[in-house]
C-alpha positions as CSV (number, residue, x, y, z in Angstrom):
1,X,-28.3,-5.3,6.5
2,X,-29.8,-5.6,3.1
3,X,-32.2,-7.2,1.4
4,X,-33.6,-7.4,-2.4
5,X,-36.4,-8.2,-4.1
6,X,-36.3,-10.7,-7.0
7,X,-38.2,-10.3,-10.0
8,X,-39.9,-13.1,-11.3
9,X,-40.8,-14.3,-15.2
10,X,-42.7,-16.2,-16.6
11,X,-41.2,-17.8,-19.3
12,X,-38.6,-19.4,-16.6
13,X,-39.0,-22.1,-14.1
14,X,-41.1,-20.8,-10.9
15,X,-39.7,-18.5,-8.3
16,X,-36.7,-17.9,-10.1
17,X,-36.1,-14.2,-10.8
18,X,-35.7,-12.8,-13.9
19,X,-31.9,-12.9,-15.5
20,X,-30.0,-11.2,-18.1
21,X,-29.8,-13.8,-21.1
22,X,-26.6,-12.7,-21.7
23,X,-24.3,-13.5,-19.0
24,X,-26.9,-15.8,-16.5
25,X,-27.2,-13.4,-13.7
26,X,-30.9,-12.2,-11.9
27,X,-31.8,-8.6,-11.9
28,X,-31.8,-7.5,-8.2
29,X,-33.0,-4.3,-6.4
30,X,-31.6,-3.7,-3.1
31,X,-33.0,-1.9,-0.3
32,X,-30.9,-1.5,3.0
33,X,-32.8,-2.7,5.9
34,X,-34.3,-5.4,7.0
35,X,-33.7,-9.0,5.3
36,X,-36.1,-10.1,2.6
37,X,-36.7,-13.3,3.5
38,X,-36.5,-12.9,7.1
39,X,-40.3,-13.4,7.5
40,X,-40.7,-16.3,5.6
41,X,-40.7,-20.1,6.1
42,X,-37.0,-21.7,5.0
43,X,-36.6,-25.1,4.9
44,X,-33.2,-26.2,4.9
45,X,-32.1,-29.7,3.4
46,X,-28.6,-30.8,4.6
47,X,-28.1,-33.2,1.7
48,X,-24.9,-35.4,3.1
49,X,-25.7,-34.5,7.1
50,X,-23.7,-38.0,8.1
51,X,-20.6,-36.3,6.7
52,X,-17.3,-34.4,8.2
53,X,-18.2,-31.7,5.9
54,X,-21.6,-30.9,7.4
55,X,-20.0,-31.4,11.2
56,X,-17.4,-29.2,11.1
57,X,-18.6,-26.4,8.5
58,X,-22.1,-26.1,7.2
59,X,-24.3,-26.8,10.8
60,X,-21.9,-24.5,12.6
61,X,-22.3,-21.7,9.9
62,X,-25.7,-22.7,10.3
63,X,-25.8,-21.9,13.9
64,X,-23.7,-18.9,13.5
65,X,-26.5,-17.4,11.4
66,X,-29.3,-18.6,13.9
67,X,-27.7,-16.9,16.6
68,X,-27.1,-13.5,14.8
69,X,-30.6,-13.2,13.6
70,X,-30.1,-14.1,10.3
71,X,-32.7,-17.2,10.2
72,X,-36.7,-16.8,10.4
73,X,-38.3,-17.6,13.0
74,X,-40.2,-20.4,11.0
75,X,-36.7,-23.0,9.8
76,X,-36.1,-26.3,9.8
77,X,-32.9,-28.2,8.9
78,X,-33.7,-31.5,7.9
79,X,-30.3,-33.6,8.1
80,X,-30.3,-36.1,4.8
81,X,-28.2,-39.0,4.7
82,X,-28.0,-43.0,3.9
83,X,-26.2,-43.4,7.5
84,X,-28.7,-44.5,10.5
85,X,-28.9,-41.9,12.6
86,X,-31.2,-40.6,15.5
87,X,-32.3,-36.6,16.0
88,X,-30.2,-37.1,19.2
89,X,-26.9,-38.7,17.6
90,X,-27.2,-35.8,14.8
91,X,-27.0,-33.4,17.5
92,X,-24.5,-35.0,19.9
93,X,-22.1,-35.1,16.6
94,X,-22.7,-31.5,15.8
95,X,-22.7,-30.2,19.6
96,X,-19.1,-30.0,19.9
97,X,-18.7,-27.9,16.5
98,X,-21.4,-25.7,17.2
99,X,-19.7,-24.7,20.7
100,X,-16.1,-24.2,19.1
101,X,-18.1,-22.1,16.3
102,X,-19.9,-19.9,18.8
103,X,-18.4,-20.6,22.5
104,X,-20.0,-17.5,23.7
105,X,-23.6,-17.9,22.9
106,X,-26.1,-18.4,25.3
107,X,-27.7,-22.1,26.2
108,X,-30.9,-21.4,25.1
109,X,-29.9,-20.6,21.8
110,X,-28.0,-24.1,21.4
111,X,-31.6,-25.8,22.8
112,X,-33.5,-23.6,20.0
113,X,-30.8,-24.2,17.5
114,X,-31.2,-28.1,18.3
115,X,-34.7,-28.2,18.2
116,X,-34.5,-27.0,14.0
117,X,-32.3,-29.9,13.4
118,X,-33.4,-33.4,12.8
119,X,-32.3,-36.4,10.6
120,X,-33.6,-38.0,8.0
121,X,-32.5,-41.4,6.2
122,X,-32.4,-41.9,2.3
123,X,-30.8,-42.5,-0.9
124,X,-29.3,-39.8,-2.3
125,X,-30.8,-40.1,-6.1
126,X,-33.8,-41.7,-4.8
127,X,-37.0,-39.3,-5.5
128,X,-38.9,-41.6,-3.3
129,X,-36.7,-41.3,-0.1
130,X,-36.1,-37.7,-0.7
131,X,-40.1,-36.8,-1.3
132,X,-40.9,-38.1,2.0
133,X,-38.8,-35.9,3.6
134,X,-40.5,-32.8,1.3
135,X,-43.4,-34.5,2.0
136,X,-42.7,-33.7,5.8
137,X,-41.7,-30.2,5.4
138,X,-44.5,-29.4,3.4
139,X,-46.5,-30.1,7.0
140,X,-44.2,-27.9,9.1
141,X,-44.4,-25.1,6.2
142,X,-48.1,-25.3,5.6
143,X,-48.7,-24.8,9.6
144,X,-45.9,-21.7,9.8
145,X,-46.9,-20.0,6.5
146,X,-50.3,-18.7,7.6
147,X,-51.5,-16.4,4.8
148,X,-48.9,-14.0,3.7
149,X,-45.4,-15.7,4.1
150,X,-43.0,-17.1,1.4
151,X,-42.0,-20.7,1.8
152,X,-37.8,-21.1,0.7
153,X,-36.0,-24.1,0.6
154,X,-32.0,-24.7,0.4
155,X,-30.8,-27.5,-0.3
156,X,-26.6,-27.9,0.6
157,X,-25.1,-30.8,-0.9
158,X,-22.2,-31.7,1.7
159,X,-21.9,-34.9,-1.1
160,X,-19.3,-36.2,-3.6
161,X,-19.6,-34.9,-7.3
162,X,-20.4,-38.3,-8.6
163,X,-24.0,-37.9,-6.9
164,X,-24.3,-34.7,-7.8
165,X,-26.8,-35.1,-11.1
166,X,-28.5,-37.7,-9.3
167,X,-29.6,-35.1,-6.2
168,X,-30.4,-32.8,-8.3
169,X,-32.5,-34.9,-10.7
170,X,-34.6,-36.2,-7.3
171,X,-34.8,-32.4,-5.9
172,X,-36.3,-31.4,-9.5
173,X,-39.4,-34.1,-9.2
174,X,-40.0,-33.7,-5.8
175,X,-38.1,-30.6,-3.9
176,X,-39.4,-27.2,-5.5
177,X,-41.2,-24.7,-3.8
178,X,-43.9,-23.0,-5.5
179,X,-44.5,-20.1,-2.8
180,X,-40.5,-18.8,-2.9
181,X,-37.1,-19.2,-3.9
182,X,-35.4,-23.0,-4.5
183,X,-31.2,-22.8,-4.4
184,X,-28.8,-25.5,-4.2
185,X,-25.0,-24.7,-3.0
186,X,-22.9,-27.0,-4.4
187,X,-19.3,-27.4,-2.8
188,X,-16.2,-28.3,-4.6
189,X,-15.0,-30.1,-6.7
190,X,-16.6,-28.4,-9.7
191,X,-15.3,-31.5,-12.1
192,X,-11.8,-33.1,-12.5
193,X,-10.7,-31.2,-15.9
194,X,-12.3,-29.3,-18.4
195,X,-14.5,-32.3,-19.7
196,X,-15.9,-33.3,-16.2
197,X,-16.3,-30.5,-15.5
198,X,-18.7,-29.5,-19.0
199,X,-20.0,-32.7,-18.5
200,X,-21.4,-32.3,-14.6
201,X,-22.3,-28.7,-15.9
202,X,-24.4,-30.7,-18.5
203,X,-26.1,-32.9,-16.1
204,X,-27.3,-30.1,-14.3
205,X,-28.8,-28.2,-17.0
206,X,-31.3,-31.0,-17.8
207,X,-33.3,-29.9,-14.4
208,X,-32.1,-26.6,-13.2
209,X,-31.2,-22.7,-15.0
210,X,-27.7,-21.3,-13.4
211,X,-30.4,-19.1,-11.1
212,X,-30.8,-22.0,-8.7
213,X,-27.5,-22.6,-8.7
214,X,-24.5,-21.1,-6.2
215,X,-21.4,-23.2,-6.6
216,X,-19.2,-22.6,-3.1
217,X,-15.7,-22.2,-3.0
218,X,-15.0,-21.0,0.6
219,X,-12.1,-18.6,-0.5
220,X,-14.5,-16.1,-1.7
221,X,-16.5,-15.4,1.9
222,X,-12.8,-15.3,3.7
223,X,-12.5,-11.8,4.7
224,X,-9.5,-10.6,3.3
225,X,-10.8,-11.9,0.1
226,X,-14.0,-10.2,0.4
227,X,-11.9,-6.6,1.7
228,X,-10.0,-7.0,-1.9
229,X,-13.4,-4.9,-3.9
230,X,-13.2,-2.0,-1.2
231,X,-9.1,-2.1,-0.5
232,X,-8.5,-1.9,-4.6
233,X,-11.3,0.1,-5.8
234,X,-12.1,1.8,-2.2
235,X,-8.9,4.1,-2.2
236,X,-8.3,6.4,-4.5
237,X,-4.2,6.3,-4.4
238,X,-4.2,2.4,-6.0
239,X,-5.8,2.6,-8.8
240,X,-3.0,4.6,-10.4
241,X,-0.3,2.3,-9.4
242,X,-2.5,-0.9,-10.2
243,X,-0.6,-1.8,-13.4
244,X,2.5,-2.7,-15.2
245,X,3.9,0.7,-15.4
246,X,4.9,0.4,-11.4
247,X,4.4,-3.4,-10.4
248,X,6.9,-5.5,-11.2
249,X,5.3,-8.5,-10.3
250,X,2.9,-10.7,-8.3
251,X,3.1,-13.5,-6.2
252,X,0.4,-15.8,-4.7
253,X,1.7,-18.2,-2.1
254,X,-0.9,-20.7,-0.1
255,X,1.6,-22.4,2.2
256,X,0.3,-25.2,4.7
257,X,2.7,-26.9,7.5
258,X,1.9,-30.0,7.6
259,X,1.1,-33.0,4.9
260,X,-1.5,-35.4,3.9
261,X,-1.6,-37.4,7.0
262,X,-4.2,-39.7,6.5
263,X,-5.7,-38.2,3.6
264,X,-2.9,-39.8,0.9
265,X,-5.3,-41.5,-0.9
266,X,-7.9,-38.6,-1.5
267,X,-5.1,-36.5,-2.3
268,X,-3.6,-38.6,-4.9
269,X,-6.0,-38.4,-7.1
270,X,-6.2,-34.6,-7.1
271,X,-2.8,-33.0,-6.5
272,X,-2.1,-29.6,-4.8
273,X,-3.3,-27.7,-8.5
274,X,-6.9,-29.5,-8.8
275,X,-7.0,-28.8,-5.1
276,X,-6.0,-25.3,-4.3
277,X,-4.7,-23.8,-7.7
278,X,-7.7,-23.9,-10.2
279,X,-9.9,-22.8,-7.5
280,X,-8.9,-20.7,-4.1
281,X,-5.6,-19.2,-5.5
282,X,-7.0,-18.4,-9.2
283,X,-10.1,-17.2,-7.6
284,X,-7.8,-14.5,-5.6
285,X,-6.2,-13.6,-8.0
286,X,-9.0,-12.6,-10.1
287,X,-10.4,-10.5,-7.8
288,X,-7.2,-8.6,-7.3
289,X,-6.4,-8.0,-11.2
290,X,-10.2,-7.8,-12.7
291,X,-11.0,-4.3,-14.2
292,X,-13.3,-2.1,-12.1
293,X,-17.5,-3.4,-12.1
294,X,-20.5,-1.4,-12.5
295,X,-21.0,-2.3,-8.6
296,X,-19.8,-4.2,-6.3
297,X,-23.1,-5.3,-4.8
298,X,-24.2,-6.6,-8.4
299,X,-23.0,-9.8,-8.6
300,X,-23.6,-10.2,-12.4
301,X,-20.6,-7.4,-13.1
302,X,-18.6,-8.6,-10.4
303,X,-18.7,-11.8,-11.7
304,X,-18.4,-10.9,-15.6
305,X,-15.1,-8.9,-14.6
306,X,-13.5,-12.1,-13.2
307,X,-14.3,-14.1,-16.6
308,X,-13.5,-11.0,-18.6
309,X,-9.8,-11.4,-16.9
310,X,-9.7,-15.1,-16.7
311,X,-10.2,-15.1,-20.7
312,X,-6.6,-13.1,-20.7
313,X,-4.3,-15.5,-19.4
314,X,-2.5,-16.7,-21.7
315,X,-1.7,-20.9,-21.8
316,X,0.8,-21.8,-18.8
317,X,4.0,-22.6,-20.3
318,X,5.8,-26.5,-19.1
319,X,9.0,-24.1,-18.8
320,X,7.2,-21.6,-16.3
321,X,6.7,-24.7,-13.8
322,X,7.9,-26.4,-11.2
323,X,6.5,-28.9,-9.4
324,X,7.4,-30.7,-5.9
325,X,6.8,-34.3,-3.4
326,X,8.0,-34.0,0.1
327,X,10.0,-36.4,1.6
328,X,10.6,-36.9,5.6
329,X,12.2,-34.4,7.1
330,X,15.9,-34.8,8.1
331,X,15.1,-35.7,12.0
332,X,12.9,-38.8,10.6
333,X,10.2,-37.6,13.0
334,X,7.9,-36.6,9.9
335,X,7.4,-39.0,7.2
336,X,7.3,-38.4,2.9
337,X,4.4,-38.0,1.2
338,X,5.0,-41.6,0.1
339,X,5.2,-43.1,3.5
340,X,1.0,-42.2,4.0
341,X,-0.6,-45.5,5.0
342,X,-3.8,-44.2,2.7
343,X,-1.8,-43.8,-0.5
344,X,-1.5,-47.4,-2.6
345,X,0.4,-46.2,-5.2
346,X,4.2,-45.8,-3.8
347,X,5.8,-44.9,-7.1
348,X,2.8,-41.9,-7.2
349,X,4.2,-38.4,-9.4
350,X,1.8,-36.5,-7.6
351,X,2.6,-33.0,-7.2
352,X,2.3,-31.6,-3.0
353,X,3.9,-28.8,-4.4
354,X,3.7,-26.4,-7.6
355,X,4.8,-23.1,-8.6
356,X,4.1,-21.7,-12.2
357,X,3.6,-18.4,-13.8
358,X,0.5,-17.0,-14.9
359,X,0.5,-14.2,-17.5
360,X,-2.4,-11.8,-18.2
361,X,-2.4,-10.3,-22.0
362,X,-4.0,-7.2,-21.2
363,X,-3.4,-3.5,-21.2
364,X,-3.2,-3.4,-17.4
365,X,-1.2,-7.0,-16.9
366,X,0.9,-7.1,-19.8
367,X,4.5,-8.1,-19.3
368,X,3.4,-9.0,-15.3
369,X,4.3,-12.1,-14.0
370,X,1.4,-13.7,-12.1
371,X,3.7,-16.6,-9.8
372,X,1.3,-19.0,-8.1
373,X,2.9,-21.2,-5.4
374,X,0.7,-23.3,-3.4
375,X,2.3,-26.3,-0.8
376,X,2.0,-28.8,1.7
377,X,4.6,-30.1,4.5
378,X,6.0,-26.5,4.1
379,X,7.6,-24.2,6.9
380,X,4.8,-22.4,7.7
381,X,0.9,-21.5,7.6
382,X,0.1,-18.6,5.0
383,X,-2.2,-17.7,2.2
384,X,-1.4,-14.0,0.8
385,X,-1.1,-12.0,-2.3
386,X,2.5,-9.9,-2.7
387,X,2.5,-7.1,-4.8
388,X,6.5,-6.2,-5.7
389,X,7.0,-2.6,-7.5
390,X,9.6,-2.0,-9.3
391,X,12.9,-0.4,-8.2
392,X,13.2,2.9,-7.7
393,X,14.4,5.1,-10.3
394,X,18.0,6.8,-10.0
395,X,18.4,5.1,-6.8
396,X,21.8,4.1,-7.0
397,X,22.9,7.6,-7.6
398,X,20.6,9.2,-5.0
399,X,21.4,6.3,-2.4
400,X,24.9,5.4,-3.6
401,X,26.1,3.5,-0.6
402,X,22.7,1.8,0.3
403,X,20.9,-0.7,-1.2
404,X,16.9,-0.3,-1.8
405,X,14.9,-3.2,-1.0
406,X,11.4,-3.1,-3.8
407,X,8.3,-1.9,-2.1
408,X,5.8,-4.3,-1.4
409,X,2.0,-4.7,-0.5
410,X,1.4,-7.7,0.9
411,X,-2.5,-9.4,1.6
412,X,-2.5,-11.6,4.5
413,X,-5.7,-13.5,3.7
414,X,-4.9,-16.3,6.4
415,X,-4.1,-16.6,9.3
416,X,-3.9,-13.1,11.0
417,X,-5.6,-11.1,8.4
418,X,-3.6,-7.9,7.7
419,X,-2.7,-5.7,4.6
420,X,0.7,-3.9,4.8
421,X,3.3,-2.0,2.8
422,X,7.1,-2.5,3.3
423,X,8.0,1.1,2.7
424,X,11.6,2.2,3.4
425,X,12.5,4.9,5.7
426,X,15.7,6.6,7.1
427,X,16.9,4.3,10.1
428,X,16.8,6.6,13.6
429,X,20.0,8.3,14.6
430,X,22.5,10.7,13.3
431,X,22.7,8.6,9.8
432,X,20.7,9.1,6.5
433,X,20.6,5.3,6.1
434,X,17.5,3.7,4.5
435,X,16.2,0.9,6.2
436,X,12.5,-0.9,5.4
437,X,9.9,-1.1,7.6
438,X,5.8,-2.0,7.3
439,X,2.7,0.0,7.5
440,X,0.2,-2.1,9.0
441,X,-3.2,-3.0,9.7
442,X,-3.4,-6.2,11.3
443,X,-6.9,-6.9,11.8
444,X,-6.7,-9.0,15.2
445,X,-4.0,-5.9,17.0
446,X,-6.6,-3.2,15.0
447,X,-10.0,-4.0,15.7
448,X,-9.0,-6.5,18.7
449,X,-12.3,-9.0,19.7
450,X,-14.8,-8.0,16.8
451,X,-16.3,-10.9,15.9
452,X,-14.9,-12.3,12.3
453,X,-17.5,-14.9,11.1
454,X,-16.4,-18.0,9.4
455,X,-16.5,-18.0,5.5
456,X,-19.2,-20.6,5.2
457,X,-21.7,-18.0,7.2
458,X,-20.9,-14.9,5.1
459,X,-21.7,-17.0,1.8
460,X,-24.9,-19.1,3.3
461,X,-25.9,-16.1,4.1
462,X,-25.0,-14.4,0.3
463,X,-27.4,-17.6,-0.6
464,X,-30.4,-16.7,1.8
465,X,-30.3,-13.4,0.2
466,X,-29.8,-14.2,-3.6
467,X,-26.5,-12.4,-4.2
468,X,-24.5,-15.2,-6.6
469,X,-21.7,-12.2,-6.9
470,X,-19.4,-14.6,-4.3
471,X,-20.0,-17.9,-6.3
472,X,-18.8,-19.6,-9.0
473,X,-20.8,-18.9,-12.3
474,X,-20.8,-21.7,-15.3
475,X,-18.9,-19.6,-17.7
476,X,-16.1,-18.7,-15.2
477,X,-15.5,-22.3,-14.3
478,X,-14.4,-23.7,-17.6
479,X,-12.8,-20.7,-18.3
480,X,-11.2,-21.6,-15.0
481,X,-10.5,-25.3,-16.3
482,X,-9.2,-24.5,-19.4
483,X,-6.3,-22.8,-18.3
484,X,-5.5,-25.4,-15.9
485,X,-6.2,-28.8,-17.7
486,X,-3.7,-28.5,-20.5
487,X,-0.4,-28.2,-18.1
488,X,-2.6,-31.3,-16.4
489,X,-2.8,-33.3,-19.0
490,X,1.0,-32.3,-20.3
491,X,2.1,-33.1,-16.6
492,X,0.7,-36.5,-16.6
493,X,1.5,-37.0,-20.3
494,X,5.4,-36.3,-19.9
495,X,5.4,-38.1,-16.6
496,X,6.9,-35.3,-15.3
497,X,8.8,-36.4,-11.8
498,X,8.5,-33.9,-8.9
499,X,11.8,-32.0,-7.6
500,X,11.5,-33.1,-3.6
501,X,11.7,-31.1,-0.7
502,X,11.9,-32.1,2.8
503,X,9.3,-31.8,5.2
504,X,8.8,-28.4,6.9
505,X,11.3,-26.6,4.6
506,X,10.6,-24.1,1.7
507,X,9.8,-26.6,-1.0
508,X,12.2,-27.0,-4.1
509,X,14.6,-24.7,-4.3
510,X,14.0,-24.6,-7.9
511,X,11.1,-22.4,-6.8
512,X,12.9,-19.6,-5.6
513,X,15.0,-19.5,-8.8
514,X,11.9,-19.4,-10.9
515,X,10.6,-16.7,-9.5
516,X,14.6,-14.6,-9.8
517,X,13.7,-15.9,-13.5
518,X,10.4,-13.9,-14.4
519,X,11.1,-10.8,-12.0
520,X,11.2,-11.1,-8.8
521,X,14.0,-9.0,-7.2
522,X,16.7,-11.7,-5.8
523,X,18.1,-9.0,-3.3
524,X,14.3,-8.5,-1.8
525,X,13.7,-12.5,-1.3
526,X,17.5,-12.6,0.4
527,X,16.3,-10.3,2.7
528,X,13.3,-11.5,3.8
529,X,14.3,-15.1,3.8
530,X,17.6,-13.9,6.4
531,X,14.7,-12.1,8.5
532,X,12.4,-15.1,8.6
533,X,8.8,-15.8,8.9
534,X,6.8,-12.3,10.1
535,X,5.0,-14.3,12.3
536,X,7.9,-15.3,14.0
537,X,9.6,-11.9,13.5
538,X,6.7,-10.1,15.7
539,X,6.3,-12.6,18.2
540,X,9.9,-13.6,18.7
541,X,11.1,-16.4,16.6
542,X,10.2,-20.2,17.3
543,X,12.2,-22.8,18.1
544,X,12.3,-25.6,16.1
545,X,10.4,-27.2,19.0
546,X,8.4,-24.9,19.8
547,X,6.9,-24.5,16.3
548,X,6.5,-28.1,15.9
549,X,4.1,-28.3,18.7
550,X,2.4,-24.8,16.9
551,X,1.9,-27.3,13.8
552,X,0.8,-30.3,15.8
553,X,-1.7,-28.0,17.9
554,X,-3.1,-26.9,14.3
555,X,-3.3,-30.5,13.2
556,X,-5.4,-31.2,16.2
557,X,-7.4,-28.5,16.1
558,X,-7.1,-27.8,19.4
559,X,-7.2,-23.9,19.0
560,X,-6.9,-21.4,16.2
561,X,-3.7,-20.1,14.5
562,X,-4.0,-16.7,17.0
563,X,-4.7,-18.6,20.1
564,X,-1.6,-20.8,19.0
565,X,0.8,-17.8,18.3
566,X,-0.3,-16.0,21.1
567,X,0.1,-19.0,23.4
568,X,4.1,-18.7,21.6
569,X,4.6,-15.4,22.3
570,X,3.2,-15.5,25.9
């Protein structure tokens, strides 16, 4: 465990610590053992309790963190919403979540857990509705401070954007605590384009310094995501071959298997880049091509290598995209994207799928393709990162009879978390015949039960402790925004119509020929694509039956990814 100390200044606000002018990050020591605020009073304001957001992800990270030790003893969670709700109808909506979160802990730790949470009504910009509820904590703090402890408060606003300036105004007259740290986590969407976004960035400003700030975008506490700092700069054999004199390209897929269902209308008005693109998949992909930092426990270099590299890429060309709609798929069982009861616009351009290339002008990146492909309705579940090297050279006179698939490293950030390396290797028998295989590390067959916390936990817990080195800093997000917004606007501009797909296949085909187009190896993707889906592959492969019901257990949420392979293969 670690803990640091925050210096404070004087010429800021109170309790915030004392920040290099230059890029917006605190000054931190750290000191390995015990937590720093683990004997102090927290007060935790759940600013949109009523919603599915705060059910399903923020209480049971919550509890996670409660029943790992990672709370005080002295916490409250107050539960803020404009719903009418009871302390017993808050908890009997959050029971269920907080078992499936933790179904092994004890029942007294569900009874203590319960006994921090209650609910409070109010407007969300209303100063009055909100002070009452300080006015409250300030009774439970005063009574568990005694004379030496800290009193923090975090504030989490599970909220729309549009309410965003308003909360923060209300928290500003009435919400800051003068005995320790105040910090807001704000969850996505960070604005709608470059403007919105400047502009909510704007609103902000008036009442709080980027210091009380930690924008959450969940990617960034996933664990693969989190390994990328050790696996690149960890291991001494990469960092050689981490450039464009040996990798041919790179491709970023986020693949999901089923469609909006329900959720049309939402969607619609953000499409598959505002929602997954300019966020989770550029987020990746900075950590995986920034230079080196000072440290990768100092969140200010962390974070200043990931603008540093998001200021290279170069504008995303119309002619480096393709974008995709999926129809039903050819048994009629699942319907188009255009057949969801929520969406009212049928004649909607809206792209559930896009594939472009992003290209880095730098030493290291120059001449690398970057291909980001992110879909819904597709054939299968996956988030990873693919490294392809280029071919090796004199092959086809060393090997003259054989052909040489292109190593590749492949991240698995989700599900089944695993890094491994297709590496060829002579095929057993009497026969020098190359054949590839994988080196792997699968994390569930490698370190079998250990518990893997959900990525809410890891980065409330990043907030509890003042590290803003796995959030989104002001400077990163426009930079963020204004590489996305002008294919945006050009999109919606040209009217550009989506190729479509059907439901449960590959998306557009077109894909697959963009990326032959810009480098990746055509003989490599005809391989993989004859050997199908590795998850198939290792557990035998599905039946188009049998990984329907995978996909409708998923839906559900009846049981994790693992539990629903394993459930497959058994």
């Amino acid at each position: 465990a670690k803990y640091r100390i925050l210096e404070s200044k004087a010429l800021l606000p109170p309790q915030l610590p004392c920040r290099n002018m230059m890029n917006g990050d605190h000054k931190e020591h750290e000191i390995h053992g015990v937590e720093s605020y683990i004997d102090d009073v927290l007060t935790v304001v759940v600013i949109g309790a009523s919603g599915d957001l705060a059910k399903k992800k923020t209480y049971p990270a919550l509890y996670t963190l409660f029943v790992k030790g990672f709370l005080p003893e002295n916490t409250k969670i107050y539960g803020y919403a404009r719903s009418k709700k009871t302390d017993k109808e808050l908890h009997e909506r959050i029971t269920p979540f907080l078992k499936k979160e933790q179904p092994h802990a004890e029942e007294q730790d569900m009874k203590e857990f319960l006994e921090m949470c209650v609910y409070r009504r109010g407007q969300y910009g209303s100063a009055e509705d909100l002070g009452k509820v300080v006015e409250e904590a300030s009774k439970f703090e005063a009574k568990a401070k005694g004379n030496s402890k800290k009193v923090n408060r975090l504030f989490y606003f599970a909220i729309p954007p549009s309410v965003y300036a308003d909360v923060a105004a209300a928290i500003h007259e009435v919400g800051i605590s003068k005995e320790g740290f105040t910090r807001m986590i704000i969850e996505k969407p960070f604005g709608h384009d470059l403007d919105s976004a400047k502009e909510l960035s704007k609103k902000l400003e008036k009442h709080f310094t980027e210091e009380y700030i930690f924008r959450i975008d969940h990617y960034l506490g996933k664990e693969m995501v989190q390994n990328m700092l050790v696996l690149r700069f960890g291991n001494v054999f990469f960092e050689p071959l981490w450039n464009n004199k040996y990798i041919d390209c790179v491709y970023i897929s986020f693949k999901e298997p089923f469609g909006t269902e329900g959720r049309g209308g939402y969607f619609d008005n953000n499409g598959i880049i505002r929602d997954v693109m300019q966020n989770h998949l550029l987020q990746a992909l900075a950590l995986f091509a920034m230079e080196p930092p000072v440290s990768i426990d100092d969140g200010g270099s962390v974070r200043n290598e990931k603008t540093k590299l998001l200021k290279s890429i170069q504008p995303i060309k119309l002619s480096e995209v393709v974008v995709g709609q999926y129809v039903g798929s050819k048994d009629g069982k699942k319907p188009g994207y255009k057949d969801d009861e929520t969406l009212k616009n049928k004649d909607s351009i809206t792209p559930t799928f896009c594939s472009a290339v992003l290209r880095i002008c730098n030493q290291r990146w120059d001449g690398v393709p970057f291909i980001m492909r992110a879909g819904k309705a597709l054939n299968q579940r996956k988030v990873e990162i693919r490294v392809q090297f280029k071919k090796v050279p004199g092959a086809p006179k060393m090997f003259p009879d054989d052909y040489l698939p292109r190593n590749e490293l492949v991240i698995r950030l989700q599900p089944n978390e695993s890094v491994y390396m297709r590496t060829n290797v002579k095929a057993p028998g009497l026969m020098t015949q190359p054949v590839q295989n994988e080196l792997d590390l699968t994390y569930k067959t490698r370190y079998g039960n250990v518990d893997n916390p959900s990525a809410y936990s890891r980065l409330i817990l990043e907030v509890l402790r003042g590290n803003q080195g796995a959030f989104v800093r002001k400077d990163e997000l426009h930079r963020a925004w204004e590489i996305f917004t002008p294919l945006l606007q050009e999109l919606e501009e040209k009217k550009v119509k989506p190729v479509p797909y059907e439901y449960g296949g590959r998306g557009p085909k077109e894909s697959d020929d963009l990326a032959i187009k810009v480098g990746y190896d055509a003989n490599t993707l005809k391989l993989r694509l004859k050997a199908g889906p590795r998850d198939n592959r290792q557990g035998g492969k599905y039946t188009q039956q049998e990984f329907a019901a995978y996909v409708d257990k998923l839906q559900t949420e009846e049981v994790t990814p693992a539990e629903a392979d394993a459930e497959h293969k058994m």
